[in-house]
ZADO-1210 file (C-alpha; in nm, 4 decimals, padded with zeros to 6 digits):
<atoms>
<atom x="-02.0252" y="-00.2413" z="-00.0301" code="UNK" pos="1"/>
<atom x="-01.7016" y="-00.4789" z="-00.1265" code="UNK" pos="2"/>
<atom x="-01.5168" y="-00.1739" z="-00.1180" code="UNK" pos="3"/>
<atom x="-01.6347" y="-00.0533" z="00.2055" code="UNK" pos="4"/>
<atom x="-01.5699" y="-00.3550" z="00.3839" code="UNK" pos="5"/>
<atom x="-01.2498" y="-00.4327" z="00.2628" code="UNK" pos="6"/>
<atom x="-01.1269" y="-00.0410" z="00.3719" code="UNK" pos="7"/>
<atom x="-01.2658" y="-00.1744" z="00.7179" code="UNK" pos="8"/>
<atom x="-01.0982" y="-00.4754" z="00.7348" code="UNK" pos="9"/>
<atom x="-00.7585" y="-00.2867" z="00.6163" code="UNK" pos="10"/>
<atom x="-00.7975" y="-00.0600" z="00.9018" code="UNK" pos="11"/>
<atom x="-00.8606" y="-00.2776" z="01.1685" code="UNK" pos="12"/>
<atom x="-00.5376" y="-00.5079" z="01.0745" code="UNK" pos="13"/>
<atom x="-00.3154" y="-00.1626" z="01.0670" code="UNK" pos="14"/>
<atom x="-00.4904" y="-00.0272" z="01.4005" code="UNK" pos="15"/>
<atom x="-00.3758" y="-00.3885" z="01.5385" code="UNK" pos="16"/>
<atom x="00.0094" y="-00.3582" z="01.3985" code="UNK" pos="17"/>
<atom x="-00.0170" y="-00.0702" z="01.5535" code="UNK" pos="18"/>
<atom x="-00.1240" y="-00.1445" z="01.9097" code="UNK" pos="19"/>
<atom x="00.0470" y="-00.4997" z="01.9099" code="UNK" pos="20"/>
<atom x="00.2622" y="-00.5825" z="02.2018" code="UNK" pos="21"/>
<atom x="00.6519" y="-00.5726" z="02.1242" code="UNK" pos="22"/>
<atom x="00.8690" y="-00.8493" z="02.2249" code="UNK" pos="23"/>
<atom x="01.1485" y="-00.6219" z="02.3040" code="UNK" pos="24"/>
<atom x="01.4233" y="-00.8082" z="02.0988" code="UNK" pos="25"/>
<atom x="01.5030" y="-00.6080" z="01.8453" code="UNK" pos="26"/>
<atom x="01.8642" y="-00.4891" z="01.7976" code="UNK" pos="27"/>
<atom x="01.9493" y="-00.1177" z="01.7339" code="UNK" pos="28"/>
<atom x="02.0114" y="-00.2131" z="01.3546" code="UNK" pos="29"/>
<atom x="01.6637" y="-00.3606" z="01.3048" code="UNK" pos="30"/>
<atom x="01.5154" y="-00.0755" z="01.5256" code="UNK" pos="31"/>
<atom x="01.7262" y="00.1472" z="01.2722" code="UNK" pos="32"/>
<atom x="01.6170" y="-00.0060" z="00.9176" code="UNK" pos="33"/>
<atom x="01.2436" y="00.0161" z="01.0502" code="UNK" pos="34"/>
<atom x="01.2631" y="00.3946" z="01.1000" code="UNK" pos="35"/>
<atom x="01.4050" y="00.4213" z="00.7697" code="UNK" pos="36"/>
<atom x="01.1345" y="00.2043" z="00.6473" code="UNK" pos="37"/>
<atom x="00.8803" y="00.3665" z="00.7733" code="UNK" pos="38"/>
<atom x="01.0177" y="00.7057" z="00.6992" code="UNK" pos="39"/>
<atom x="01.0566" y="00.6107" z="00.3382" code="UNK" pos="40"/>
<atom x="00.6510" y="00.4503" z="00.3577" code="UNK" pos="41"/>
<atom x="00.5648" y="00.7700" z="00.5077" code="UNK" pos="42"/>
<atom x="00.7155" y="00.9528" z="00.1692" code="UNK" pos="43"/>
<atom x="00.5463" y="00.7518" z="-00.0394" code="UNK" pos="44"/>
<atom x="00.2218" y="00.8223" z="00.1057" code="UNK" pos="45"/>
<atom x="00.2425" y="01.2127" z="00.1165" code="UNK" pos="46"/>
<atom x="00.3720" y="01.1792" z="-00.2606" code="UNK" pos="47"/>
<atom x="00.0654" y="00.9257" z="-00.3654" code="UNK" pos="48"/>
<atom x="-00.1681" y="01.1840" z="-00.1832" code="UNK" pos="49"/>
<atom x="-00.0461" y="01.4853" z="-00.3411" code="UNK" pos="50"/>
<atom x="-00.0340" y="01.3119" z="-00.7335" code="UNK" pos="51"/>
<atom x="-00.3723" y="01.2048" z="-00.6923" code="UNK" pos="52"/>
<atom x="-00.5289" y="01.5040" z="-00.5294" code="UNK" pos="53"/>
<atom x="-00.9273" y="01.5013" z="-00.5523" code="UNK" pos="54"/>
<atom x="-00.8846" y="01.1527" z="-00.6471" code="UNK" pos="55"/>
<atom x="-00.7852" y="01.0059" z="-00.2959" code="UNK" pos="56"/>
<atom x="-01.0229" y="00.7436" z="-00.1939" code="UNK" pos="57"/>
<atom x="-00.9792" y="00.5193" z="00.0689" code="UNK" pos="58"/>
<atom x="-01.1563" y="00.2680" z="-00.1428" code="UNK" pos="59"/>
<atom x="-01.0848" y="00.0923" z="-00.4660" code="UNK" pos="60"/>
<atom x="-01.3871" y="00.2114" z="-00.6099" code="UNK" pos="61"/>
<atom x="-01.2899" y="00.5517" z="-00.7562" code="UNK" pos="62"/>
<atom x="-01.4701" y="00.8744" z="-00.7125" code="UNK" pos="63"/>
<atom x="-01.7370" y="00.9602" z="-00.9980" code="UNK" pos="64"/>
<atom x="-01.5668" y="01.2047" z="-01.2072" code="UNK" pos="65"/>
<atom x="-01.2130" y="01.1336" z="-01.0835" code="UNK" pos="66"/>
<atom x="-00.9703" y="01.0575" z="-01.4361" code="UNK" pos="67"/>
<atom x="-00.7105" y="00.7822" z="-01.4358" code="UNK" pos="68"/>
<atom x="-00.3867" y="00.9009" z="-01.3078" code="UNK" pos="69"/>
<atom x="-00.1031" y="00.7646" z="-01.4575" code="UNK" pos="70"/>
<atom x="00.1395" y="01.0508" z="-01.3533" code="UNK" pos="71"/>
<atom x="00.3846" y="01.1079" z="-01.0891" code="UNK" pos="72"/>
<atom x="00.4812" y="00.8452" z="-00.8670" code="UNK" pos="73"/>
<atom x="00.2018" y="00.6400" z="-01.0333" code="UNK" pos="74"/>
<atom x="00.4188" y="00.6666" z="-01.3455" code="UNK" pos="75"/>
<atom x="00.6358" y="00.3743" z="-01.1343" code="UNK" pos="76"/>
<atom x="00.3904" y="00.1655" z="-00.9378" code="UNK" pos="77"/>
<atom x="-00.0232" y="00.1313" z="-01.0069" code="UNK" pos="78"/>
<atom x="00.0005" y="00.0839" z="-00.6362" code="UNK" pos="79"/>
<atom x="00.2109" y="00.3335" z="-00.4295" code="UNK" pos="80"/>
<atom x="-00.0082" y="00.3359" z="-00.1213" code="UNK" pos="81"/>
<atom x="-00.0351" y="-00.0321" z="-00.1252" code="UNK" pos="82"/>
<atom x="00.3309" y="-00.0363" z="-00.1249" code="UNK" pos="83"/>
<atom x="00.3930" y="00.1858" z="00.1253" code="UNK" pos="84"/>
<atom x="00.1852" y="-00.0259" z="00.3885" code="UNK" pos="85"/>
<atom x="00.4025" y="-00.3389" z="00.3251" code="UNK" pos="86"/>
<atom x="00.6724" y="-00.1176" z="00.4167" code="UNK" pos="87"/>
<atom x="00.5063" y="-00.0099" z="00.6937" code="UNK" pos="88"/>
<atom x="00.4237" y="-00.3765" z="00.8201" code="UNK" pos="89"/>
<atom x="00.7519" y="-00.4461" z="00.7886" code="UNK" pos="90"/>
<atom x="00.8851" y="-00.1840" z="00.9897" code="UNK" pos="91"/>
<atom x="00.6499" y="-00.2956" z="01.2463" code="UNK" pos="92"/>
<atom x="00.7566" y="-00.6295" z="01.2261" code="UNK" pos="93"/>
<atom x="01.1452" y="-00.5613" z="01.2459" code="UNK" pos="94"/>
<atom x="01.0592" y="-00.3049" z="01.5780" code="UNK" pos="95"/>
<atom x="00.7902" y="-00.4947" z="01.7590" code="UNK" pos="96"/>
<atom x="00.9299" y="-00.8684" z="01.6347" code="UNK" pos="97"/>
<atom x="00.6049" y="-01.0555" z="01.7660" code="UNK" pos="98"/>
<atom x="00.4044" y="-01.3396" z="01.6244" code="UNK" pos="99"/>
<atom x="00.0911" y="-01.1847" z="01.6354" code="UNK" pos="100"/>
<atom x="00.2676" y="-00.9259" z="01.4565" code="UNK" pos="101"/>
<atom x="00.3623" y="-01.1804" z="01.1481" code="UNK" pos="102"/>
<atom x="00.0066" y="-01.3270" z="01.1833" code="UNK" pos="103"/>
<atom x="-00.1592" y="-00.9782" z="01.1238" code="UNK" pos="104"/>
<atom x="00.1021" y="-00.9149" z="00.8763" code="UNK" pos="105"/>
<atom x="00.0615" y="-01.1781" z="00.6914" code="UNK" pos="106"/>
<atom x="-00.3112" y="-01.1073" z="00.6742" code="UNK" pos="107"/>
<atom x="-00.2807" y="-00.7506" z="00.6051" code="UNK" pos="108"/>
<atom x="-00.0726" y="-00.8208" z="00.2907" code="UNK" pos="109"/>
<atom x="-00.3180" y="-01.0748" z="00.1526" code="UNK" pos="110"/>
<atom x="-00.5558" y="-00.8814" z="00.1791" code="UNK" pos="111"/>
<atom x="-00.4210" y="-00.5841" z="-00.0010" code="UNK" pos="112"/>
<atom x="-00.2911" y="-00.8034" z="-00.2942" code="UNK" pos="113"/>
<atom x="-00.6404" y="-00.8880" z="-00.3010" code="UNK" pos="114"/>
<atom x="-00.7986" y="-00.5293" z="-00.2951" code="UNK" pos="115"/>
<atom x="-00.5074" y="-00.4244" z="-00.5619" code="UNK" pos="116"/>
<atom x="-00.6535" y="-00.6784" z="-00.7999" code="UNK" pos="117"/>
<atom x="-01.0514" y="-00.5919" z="-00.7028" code="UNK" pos="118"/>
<atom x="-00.9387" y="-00.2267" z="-00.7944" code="UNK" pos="119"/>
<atom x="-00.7376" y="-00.2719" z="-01.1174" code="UNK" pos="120"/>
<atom x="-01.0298" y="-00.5044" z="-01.2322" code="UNK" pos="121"/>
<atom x="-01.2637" y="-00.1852" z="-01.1575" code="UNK" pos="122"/>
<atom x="-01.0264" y="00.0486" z="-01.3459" code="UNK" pos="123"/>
<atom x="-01.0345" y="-00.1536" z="-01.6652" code="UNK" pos="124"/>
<atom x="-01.4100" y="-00.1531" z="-01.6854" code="UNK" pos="125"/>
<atom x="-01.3980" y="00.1947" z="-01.5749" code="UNK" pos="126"/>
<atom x="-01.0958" y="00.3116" z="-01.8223" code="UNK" pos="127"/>
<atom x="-01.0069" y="00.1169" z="-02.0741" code="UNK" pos="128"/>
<atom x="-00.6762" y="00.3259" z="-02.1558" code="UNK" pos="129"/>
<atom x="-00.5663" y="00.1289" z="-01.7724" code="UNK" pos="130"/>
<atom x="-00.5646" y="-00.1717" z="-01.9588" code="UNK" pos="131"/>
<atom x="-00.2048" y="-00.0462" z="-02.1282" code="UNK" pos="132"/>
<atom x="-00.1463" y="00.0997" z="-01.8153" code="UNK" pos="133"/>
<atom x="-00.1920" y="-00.1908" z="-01.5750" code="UNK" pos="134"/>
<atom x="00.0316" y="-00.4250" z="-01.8259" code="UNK" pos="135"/>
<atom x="00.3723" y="-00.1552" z="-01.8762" code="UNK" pos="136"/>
<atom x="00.3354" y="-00.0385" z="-01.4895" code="UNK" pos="137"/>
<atom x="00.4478" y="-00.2866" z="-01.2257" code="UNK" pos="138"/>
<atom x="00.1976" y="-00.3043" z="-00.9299" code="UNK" pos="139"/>
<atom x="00.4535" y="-00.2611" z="-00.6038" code="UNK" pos="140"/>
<atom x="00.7927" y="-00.2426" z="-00.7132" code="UNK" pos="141"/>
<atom x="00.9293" y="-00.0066" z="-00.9437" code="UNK" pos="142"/>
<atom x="01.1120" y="-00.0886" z="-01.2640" code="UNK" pos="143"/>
<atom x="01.4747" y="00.0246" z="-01.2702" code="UNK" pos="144"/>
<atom x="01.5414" y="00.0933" z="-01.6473" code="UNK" pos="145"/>
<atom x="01.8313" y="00.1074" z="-01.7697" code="UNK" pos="146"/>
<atom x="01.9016" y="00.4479" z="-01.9526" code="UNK" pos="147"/>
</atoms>
């Protein structure tokens, strides 16, 4: 039920980015890095869709039978699709440059720090080997090693 309401609540605040007014000020070069940004959220998605396959759930329960996956783009971030919604808010922020736009942001973002937590604390109890996983994998932002 946790799950299922905060899935809800995650779509409402990104149907509301989405139909928020724009203020109109936005320059050509913030209009520009937002398309990137979104383009590049957009990649992220498709590849965290494809790597976990049958997995995909919309909620941070995950599906009975479904194994960890630790491979792939998950091999850089626990939490691709997470990440690729900030980017996505902040594309929307740079085009549309409102403040009910930051407000929803704002909110949006807490709440999937929150949900990112909720579901690595299901994982452990459901996997044990994400325990490893969830300390050497950084949640959002990828690790640039040095080779």
């Amino acid at each position: 039920m946790k799950g299922k309401l905060l899935v809800a609540m995650q779509f409402l605040l990104l149907a509301s980015l989405a139909l928020s007014e724009s203020s109109n000020s936005a320059s050509r070069l913030e209009i520009s890095i937002a398309i990137i940004l979104a383009l590049l959220a957009v990649f992220i998605l498709f590849k965290s869709f494809k790597d976990l396959g049958s997995a995909l759930t919309p909620l941070p329960e995950s599906k009975e039978g479904a194994e960890l996956v630790t491979s792939g783009i998950y091999s850089y971030l626990r939490h691709p699709i997470y990440s690729a919604l900030f980017l996505l808010t902040l594309a929307a922020y740079l085009w549309k440059q409102s403040g009910s736009v930051l407000i929803t942001a704002l909110l949006l973002t807490a709440l999937l720090l929150y949900k990112a937590r909720y579901e690595d604390q299901i994982l452990r109890e459901k996997f044990p080997e994400s325990i490893e996983f969830q300390k050497s994998i950084p949640a959002f932002l990828p690790k640039f090693r040095r080779g």
